[in-house]
FIDO-802066 format. One record per residue (C-alpha): residue in three letters; x, y, z. Coordinates in Angstrom, 3 decimals. Example, Ala and Ser with C-alpha at 12.3 -4.5 7.8 and 13.67 -1.06 7.14 Angstrom:
<rec aa="ALA" u="12.300" v="-4.500" w="7.800"/>
<rec aa="SER" u="13.670" v="-1.060" w="7.140"/>
***
This chain:
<rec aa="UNK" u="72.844" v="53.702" w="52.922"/>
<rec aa="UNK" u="73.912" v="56.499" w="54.241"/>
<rec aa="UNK" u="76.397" v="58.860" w="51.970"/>
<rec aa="UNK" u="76.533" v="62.688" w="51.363"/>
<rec aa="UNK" u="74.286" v="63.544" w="48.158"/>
<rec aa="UNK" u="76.003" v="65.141" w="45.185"/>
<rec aa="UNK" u="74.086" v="68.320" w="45.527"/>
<rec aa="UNK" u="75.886" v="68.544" w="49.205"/>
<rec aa="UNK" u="79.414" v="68.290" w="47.496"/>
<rec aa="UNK" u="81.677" v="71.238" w="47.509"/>
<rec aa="UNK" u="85.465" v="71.597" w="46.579"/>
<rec aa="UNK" u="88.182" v="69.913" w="48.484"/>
<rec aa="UNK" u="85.574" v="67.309" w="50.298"/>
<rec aa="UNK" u="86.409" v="63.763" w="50.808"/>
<rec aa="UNK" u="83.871" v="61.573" w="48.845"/>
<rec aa="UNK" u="83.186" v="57.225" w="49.885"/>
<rec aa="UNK" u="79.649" v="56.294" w="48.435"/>
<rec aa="UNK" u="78.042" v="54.612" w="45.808"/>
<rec aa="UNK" u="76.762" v="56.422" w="42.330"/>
<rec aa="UNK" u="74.888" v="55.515" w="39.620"/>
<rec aa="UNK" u="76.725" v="55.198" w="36.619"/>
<rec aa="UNK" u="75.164" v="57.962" w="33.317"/>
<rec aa="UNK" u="78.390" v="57.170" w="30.915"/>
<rec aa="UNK" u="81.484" v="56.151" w="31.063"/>
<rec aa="UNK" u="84.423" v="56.085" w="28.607"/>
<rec aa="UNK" u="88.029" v="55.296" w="28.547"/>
<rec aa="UNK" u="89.657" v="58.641" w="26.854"/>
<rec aa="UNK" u="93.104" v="59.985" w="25.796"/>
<rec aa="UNK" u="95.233" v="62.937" w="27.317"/>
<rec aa="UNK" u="96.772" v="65.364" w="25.350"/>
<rec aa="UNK" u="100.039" v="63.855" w="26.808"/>
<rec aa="UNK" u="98.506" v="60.196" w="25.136"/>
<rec aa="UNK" u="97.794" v="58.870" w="28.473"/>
<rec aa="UNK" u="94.549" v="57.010" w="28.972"/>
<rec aa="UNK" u="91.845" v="57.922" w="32.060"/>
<rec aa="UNK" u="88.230" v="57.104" w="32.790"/>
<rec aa="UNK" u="85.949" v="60.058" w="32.157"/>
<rec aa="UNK" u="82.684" v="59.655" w="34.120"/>
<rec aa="UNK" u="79.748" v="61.232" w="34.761"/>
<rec aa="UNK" u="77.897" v="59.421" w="37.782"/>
<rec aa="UNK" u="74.805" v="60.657" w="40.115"/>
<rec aa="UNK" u="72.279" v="60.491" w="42.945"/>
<rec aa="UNK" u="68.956" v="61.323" w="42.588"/>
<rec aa="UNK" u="69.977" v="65.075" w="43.712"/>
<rec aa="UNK" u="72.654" v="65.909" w="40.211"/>
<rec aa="UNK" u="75.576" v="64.635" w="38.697"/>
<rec aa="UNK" u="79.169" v="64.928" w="38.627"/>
<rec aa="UNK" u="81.781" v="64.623" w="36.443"/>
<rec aa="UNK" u="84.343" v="62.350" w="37.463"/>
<rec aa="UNK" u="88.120" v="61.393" w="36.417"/>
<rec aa="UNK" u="90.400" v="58.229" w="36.876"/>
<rec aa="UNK" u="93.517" v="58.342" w="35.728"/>
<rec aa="UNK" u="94.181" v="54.724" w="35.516"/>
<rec aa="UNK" u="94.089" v="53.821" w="31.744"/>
<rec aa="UNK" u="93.921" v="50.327" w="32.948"/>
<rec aa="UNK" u="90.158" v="50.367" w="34.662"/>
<rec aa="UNK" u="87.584" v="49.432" w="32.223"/>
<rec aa="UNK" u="84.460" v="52.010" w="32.025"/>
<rec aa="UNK" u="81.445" v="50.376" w="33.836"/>
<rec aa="UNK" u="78.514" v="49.845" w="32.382"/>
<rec aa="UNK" u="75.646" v="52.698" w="32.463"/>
<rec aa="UNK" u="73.264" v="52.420" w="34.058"/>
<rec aa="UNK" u="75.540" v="50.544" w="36.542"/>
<rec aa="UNK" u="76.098" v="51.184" w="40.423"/>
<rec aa="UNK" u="79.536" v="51.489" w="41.108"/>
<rec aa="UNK" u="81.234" v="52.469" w="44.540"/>
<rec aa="UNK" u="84.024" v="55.105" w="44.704"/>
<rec aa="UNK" u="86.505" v="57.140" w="46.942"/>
<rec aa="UNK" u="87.455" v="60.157" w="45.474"/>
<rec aa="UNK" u="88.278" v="63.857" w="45.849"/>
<rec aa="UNK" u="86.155" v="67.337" w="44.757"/>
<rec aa="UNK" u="88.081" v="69.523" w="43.032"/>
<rec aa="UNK" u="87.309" v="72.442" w="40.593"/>
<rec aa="UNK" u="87.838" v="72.570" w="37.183"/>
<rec aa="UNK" u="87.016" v="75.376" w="34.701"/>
<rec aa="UNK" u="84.585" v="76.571" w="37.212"/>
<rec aa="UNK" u="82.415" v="73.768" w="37.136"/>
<rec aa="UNK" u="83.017" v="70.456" w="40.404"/>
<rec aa="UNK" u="84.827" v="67.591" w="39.185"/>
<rec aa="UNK" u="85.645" v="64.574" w="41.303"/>
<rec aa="UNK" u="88.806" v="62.410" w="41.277"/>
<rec aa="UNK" u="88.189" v="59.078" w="42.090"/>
<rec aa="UNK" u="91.104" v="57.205" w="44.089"/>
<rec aa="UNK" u="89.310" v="53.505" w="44.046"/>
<rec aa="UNK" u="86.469" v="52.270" w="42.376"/>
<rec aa="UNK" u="84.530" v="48.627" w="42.765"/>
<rec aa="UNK" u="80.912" v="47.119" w="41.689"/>
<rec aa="UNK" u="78.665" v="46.423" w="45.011"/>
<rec aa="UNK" u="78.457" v="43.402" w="46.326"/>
<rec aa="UNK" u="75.404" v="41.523" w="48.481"/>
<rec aa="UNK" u="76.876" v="42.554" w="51.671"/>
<rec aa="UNK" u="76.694" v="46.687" w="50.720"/>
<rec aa="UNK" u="73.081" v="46.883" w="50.434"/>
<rec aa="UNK" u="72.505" v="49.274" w="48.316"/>
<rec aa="UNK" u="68.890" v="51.081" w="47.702"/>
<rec aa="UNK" u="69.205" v="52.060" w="44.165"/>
<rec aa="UNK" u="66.190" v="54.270" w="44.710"/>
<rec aa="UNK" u="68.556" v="56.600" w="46.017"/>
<rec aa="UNK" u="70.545" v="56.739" w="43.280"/>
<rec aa="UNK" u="68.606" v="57.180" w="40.106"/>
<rec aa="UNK" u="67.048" v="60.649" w="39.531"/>
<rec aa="UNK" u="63.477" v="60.643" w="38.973"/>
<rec aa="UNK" u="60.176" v="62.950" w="38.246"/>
<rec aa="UNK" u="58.751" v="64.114" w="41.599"/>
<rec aa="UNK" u="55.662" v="62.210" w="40.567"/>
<rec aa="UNK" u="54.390" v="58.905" w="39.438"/>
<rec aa="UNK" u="54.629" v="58.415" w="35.857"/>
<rec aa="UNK" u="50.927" v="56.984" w="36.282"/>
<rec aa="UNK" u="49.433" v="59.642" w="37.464"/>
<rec aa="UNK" u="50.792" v="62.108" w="35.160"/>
<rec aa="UNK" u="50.294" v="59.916" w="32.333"/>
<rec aa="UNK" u="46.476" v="60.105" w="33.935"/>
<rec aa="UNK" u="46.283" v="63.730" w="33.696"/>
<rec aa="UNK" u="47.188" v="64.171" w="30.215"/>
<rec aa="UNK" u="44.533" v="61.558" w="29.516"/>
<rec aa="UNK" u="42.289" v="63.247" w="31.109"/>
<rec aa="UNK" u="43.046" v="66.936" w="29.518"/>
<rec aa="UNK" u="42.357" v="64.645" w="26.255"/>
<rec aa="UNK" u="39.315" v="63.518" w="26.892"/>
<rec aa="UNK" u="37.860" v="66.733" w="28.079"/>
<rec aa="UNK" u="38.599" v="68.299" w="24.594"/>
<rec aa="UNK" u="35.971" v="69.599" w="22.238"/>
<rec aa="UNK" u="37.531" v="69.173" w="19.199"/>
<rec aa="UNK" u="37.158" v="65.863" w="17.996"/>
<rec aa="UNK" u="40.076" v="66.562" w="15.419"/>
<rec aa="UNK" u="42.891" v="66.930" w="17.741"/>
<rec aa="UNK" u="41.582" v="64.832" w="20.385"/>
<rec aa="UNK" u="41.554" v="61.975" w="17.953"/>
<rec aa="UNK" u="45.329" v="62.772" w="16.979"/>
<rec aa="UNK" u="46.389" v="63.312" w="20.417"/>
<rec aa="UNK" u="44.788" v="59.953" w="21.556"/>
<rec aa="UNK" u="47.000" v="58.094" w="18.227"/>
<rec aa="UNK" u="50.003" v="59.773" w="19.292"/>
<rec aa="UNK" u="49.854" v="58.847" w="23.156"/>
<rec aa="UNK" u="49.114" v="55.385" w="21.890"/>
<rec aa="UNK" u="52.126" v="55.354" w="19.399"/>
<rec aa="UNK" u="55.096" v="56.278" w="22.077"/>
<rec aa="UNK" u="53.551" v="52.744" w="24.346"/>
<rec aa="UNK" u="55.443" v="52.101" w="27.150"/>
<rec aa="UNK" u="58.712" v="54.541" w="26.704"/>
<rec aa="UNK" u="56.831" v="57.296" w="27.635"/>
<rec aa="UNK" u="56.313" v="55.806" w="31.182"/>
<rec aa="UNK" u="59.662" v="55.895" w="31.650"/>
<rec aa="UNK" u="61.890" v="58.754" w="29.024"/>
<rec aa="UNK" u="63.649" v="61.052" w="29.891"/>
<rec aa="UNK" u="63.142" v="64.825" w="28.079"/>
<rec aa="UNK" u="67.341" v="65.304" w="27.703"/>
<rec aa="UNK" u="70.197" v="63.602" w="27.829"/>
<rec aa="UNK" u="71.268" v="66.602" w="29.476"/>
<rec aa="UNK" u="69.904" v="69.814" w="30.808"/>
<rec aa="UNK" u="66.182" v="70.002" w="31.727"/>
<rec aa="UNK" u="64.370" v="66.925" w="32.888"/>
<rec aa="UNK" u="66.936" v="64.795" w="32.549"/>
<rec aa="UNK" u="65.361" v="62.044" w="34.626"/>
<rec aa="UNK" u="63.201" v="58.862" w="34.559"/>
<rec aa="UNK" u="60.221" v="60.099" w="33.096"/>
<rec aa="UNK" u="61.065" v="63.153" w="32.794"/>
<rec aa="UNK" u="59.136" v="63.396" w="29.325"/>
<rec aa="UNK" u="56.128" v="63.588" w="31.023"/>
<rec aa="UNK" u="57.433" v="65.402" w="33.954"/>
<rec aa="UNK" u="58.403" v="68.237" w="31.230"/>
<rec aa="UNK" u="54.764" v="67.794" w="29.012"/>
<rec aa="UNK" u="52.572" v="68.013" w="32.159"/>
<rec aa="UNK" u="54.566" v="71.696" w="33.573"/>
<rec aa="UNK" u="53.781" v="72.745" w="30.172"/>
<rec aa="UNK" u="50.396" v="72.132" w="29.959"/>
<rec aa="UNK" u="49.609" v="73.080" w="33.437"/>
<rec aa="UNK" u="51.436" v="76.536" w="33.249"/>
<rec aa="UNK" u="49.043" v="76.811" w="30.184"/>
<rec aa="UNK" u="45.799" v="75.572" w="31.506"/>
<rec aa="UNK" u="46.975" v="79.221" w="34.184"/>
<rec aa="UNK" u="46.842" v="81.282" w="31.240"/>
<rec aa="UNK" u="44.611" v="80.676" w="28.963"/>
<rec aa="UNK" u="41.754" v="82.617" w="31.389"/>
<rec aa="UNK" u="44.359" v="85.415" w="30.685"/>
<rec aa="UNK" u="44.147" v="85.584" w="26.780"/>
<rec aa="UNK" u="40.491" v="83.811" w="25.618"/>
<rec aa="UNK" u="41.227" v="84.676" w="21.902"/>
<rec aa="UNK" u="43.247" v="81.500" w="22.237"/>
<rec aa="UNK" u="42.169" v="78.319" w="20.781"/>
<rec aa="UNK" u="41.961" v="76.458" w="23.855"/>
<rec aa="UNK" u="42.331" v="72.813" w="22.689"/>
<rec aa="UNK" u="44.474" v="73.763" w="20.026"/>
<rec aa="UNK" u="47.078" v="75.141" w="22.606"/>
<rec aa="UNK" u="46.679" v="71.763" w="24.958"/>
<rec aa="UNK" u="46.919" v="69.479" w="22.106"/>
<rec aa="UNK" u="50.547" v="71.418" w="21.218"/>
<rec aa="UNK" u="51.990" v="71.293" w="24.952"/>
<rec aa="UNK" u="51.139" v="67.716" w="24.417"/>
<rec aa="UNK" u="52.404" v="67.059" w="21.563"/>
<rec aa="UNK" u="55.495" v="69.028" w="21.181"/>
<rec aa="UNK" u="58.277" v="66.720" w="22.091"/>
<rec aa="UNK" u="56.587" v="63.066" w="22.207"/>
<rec aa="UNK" u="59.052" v="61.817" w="19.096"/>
<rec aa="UNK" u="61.800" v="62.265" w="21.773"/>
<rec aa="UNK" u="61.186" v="58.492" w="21.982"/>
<rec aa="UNK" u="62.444" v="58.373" w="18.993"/>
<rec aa="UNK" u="65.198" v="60.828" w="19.410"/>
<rec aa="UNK" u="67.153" v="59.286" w="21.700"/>
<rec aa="UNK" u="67.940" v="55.711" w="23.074"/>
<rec aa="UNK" u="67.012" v="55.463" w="26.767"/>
<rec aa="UNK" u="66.770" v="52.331" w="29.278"/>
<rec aa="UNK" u="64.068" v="52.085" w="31.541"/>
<rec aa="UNK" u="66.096" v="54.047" w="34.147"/>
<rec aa="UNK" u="65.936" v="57.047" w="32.195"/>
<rec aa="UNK" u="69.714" v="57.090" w="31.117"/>
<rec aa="UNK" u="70.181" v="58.238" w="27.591"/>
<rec aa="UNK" u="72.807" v="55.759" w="26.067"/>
<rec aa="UNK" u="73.125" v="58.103" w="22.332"/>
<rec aa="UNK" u="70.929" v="59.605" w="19.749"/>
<rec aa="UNK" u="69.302" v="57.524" w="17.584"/>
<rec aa="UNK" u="69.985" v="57.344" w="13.751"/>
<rec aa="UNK" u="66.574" v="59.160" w="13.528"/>
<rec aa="UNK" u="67.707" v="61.376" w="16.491"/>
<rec aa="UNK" u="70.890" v="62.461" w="14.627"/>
<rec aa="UNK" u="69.342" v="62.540" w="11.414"/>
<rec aa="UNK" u="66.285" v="64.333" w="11.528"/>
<rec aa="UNK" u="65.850" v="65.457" w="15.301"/>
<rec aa="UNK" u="62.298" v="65.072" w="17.106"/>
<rec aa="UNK" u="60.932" v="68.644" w="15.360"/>
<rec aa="UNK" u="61.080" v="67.323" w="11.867"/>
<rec aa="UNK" u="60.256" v="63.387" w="13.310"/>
<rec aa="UNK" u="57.695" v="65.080" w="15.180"/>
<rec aa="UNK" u="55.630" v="66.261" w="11.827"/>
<rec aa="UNK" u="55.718" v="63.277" w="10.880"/>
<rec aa="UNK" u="54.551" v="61.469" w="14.223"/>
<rec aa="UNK" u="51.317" v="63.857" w="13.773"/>
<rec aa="UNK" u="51.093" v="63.715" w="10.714"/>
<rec aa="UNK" u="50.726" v="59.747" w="11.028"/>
<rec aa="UNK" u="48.567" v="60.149" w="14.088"/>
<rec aa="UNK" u="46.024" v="62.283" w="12.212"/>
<rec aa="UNK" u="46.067" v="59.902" w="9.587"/>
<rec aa="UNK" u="45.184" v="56.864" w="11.928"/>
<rec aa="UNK" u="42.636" v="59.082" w="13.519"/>
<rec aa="UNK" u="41.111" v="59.764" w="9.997"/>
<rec aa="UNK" u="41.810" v="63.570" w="10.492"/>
<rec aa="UNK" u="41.954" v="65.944" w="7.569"/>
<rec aa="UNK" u="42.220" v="69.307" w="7.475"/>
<rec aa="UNK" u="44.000" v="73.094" w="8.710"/>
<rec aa="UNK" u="44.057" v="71.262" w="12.486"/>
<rec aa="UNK" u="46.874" v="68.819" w="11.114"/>
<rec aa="UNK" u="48.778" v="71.927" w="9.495"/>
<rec aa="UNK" u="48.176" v="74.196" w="12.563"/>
<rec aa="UNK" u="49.488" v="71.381" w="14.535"/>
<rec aa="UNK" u="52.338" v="70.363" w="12.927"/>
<rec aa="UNK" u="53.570" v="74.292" w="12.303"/>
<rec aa="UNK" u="53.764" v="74.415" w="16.740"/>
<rec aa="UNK" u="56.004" v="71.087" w="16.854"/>
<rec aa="UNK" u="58.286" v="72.384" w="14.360"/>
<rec aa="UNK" u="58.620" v="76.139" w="15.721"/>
<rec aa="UNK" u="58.580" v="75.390" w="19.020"/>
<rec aa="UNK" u="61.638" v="76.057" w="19.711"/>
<rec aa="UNK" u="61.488" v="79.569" w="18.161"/>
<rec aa="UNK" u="64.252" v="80.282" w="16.033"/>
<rec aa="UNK" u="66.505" v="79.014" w="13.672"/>
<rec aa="UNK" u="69.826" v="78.648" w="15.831"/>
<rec aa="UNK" u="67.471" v="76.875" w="18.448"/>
<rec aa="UNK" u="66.680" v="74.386" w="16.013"/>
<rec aa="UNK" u="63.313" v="75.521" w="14.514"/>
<rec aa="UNK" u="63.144" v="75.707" w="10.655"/>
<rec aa="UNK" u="60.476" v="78.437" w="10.992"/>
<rec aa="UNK" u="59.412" v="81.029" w="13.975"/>
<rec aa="UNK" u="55.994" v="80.855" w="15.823"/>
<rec aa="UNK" u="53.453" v="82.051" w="13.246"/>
<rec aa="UNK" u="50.399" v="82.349" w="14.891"/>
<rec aa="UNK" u="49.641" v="83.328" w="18.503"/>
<rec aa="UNK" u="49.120" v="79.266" w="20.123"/>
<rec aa="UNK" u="52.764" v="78.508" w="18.735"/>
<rec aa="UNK" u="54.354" v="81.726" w="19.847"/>
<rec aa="UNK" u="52.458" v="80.663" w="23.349"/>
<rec aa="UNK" u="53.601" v="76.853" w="23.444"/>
<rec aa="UNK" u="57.184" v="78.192" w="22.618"/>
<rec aa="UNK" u="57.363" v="80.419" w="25.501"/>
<rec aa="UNK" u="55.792" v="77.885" w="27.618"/>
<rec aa="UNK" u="58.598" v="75.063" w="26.736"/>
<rec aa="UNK" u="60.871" v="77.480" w="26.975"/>
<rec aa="UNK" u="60.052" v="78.292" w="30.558"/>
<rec aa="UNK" u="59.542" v="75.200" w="31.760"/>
<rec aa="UNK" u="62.780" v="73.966" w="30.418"/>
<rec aa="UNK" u="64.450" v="76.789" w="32.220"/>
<rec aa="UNK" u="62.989" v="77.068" w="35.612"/>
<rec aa="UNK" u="63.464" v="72.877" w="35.618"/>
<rec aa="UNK" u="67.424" v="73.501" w="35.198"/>
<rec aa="UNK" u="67.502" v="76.965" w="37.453"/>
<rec aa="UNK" u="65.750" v="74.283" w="40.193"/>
<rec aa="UNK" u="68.554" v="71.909" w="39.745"/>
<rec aa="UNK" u="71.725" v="74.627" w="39.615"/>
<rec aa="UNK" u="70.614" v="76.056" w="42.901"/>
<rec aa="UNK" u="70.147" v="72.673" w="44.294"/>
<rec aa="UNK" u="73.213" v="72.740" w="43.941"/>
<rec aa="UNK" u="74.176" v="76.211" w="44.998"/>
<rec aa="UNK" u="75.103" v="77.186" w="48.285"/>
<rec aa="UNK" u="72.845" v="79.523" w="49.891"/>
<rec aa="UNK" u="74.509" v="83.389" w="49.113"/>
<rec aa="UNK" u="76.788" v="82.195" w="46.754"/>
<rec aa="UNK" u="76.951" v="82.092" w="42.635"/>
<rec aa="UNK" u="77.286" v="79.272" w="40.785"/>
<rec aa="UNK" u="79.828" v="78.100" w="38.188"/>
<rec aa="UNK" u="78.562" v="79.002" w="34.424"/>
<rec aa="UNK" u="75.648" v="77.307" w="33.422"/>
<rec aa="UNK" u="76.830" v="77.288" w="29.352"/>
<rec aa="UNK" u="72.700" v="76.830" w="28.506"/>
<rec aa="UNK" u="71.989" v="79.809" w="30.248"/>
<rec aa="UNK" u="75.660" v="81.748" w="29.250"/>
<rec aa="UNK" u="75.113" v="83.049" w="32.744"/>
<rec aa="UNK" u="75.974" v="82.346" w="36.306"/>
<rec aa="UNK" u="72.986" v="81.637" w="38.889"/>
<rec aa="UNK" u="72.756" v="83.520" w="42.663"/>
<rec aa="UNK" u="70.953" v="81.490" w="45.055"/>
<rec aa="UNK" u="69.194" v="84.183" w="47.291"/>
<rec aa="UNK" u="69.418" v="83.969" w="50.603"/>
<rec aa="UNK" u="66.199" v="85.454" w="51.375"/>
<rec aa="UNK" u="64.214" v="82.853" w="49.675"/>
<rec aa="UNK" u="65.858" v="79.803" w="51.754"/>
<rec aa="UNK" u="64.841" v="81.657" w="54.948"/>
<rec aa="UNK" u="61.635" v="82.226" w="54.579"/>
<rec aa="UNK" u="60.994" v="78.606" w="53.343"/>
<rec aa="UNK" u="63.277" v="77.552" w="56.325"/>
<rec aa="UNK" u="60.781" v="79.669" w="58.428"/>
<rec aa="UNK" u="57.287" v="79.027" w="56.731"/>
<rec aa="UNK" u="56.679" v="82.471" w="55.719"/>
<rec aa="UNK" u="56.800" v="81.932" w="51.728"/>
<rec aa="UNK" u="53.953" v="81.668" w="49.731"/>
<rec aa="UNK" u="54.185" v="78.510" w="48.462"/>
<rec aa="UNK" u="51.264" v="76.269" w="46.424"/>
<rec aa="UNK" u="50.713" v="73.318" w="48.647"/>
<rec aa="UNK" u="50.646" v="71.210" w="45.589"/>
<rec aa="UNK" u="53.701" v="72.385" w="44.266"/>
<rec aa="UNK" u="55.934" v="69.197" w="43.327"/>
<rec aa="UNK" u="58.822" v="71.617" w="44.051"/>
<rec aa="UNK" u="58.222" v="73.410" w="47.503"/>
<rec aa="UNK" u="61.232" v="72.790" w="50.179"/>
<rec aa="UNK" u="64.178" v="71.946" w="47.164"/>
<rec aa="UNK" u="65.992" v="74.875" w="47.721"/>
***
């Protein structure tokens, strides 16, 4: 199957290939005309895309369509209009492995690791809640996404997002040993597991809506109560179930970010600026993906900034003079 990638796209280029189908909706023009607003993807991005045809259903997500269509640019940001759209048949062949974005590694193995950071606590309070609340997402943590949008927005990108997290920590707590060690793992952990909850996700990772619970409460407050249930199972008492449930609920740092109350001690200011980082450098990775080496890139409104792709950087990874971690799950992107 061979096709451009969406990451390769740029304005006025002829598109024929086959997508994978995040949403699609029938909406209204100002004018009261009807068109198909899509937003379809390879495993390198998305695009949005627009029929005007009010008469072509919206397929299904999670779908494969095919489509010919044209890039264009709209409000900064790539748009695609689509000239022709159809469902595959047998004879097209298509590898939908190539088409659904995914975590760079196996949902196994990182589901392995985070075991494994449990069982080498020495706290037997949070290791006992951590253990409950691993055990109460089941399977949808193999396979959830962090976001709908933005960061990790991929099959299993949940874990994808908890694992950078705990490994930029497990860097830095040598830095700063007045931490609590096991207090600061069992928060990276922890901090956004009721996104199974949040959201509603198939197995491909494609966020259909927010859940009643998602809309109503949000995973900070849900996520309380997920360890506050956990502990319970676990038979925990105690300032560990406080401590723990003050870094889910402040970890994102501030009230217009969503958090009821700021960091107030120094392993939930940490975890915040951890999840903060690792949200950011995961979407910075995928806008200059997407960026043309030496040029900026259209408004990233998470950011409220545009993104510069350096052309240094792609040359010396093009000539293998950077100074890159072998085990990096991100070396040669850019």
């Amino acid at each position: 199957m061979q096709q451009p990638t969406v990451a390769s796209l740029s304005r006025d280029t002829k598109f024929e290939g086959f997508l994978l189908v995040r949403s699609g909706e029938q909406r209204t023009s100002s004018n009261g005309g009807k068109y198909l607003d899509m937003t379809l993807c390879d495993t390198t991005g998305d695009i949005n895309c627009k029929m005007w045809d009010g008469t072509v259903p919206p397929p299904r997500q999670g779908s494969v369509i095919k489509v010919r269509g044209t890039v264009q640019e709209y409000n900064g940001r790539l748009q695609m209009r689509i000239e022709r759209l159809r469902n595959p048949g047998p004879e097209d062949d298509v590898d939908v492995s190539q088409l659904m974005p995914c975590a760079p590694e196996s949902p196994e193995s990182m589901l392995q690791e985070i075991n494994r950071t449990i069982d080498r606590m020495k706290t037997p309070e949070l290791q006992g809640i951590m253990r409950e609340m691993i055990k109460m997402c089941g399977d949808r943590l193999i396979y959830y996404p962090a976001a709908q949008r933005v960061h990790h927005a991929e099959r299993s990108g949940l874990l994808h997002h908890t694992l950078g997290v705990l490994r930029a920590a497990e860097k830095l707590l040598p830095l700063y040993p007045f931490l609590d060690g096991d207090l600061l793992r069992a928060g990276c952990i922890a901090h956004d597991l009721s996104k199974t909850m949040e959201f509603l996700s198939d197995e491909a990772g494609n966020v259909a809506d927010y859940s009643a619970e998602g809309q109503l409460l949000g995973h900070l407050v849900h996520g309380v109560s997920q360890v506050k249930e956990a502990a319970r199972r676990a038979g925990v008492e105690g300032e560990y179930v406080l401590l723990l449930c003050h870094m889910v609920i402040s970890h994102h740092g501030e009230a217009d970010h969503g958090s009821p109350k700021p960091p107030m001690f120094a392993e939930a200011e940490m975890l915040h600026l951890l999840d903060d980082m690792d949200a950011k450098m995961n979407e910075m990775e995928g806008v200059l993906r997407r960026t043309p080496v030496g040029a900026f890139s259209e408004k990233i409104w998470t950011l409220d900034r545009r993104l510069y792709h350096p052309r240094t950087r792609s040359q010396q990874i093009a000539d293998g003079t950077a100074e890159l971690d072998d085990t990096s799950a991100y070396s040669g992107l850019l």
